[in-house]
C-alpha positions in Angstrom: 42.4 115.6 -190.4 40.6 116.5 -187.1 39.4 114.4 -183.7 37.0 115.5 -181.6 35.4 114.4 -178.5 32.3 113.5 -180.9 33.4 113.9 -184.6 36.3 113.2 -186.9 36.9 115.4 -189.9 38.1 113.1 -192.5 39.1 114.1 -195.8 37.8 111.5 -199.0 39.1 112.0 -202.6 36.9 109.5 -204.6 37.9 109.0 -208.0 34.4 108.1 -208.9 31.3 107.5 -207.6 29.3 109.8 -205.2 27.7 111.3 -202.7 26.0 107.9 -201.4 29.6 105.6 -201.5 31.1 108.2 -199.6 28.3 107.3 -196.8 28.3 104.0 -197.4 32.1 103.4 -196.9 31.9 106.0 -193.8 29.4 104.1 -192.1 30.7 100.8 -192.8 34.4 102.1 -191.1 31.9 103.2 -188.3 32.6 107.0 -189.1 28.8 107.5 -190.4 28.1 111.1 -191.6 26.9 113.8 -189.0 23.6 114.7 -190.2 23.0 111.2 -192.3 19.5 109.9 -191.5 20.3 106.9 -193.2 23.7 105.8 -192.1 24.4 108.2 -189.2 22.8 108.8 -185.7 24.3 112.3 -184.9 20.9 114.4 -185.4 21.2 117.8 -187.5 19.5 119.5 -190.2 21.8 118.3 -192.9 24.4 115.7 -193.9 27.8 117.5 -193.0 29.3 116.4 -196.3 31.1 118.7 -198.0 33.2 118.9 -201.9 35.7 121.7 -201.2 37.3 120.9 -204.4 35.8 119.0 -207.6 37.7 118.9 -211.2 35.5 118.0 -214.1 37.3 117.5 -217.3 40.5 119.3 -216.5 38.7 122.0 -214.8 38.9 122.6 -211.2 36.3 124.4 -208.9 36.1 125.2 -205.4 34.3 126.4 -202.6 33.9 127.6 -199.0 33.0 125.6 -195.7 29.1 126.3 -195.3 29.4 128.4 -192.1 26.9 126.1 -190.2 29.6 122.9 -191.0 31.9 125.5 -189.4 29.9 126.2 -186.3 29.4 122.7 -186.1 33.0 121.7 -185.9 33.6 125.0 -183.0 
């Protein structure tokens, strides 16, 4: 969605699985996770991994950016 000098926002839509095969297949394309202390080497308090939108059963839910994500991306 987004290059950086130092990041790439990418956007995953999984149709199953979770959190950990979205790191897994992001570090094995040699995008790892900001934040990852298992996959990633960018240090920061959290993993910048984010589910803006989820639907469960025909039911959608979304929410904001976490503002530190925000700050992060400038």
């Amino acid at each position: 969605i987004k290059k950086e000098k130092n990041y790439t926002l990418v956007l995953a839509k999984p149709k199953t699985g979770r959190q950990h095969q979205i790191r897994v297949h992001a570090s094995f394309c040699n995008i790892p996770l900001v934040g990852d202390k298992l996959y990633g080497d960018y240090p920061f308090k959290r993993q910048l991994l984010h589910a803006h939108k989820i639907t469960i059963d025909g039911q959608s839910f979304t929410a904001e950016i976490p503002q530190d994500f925000l700050d992060f991306m400038g």
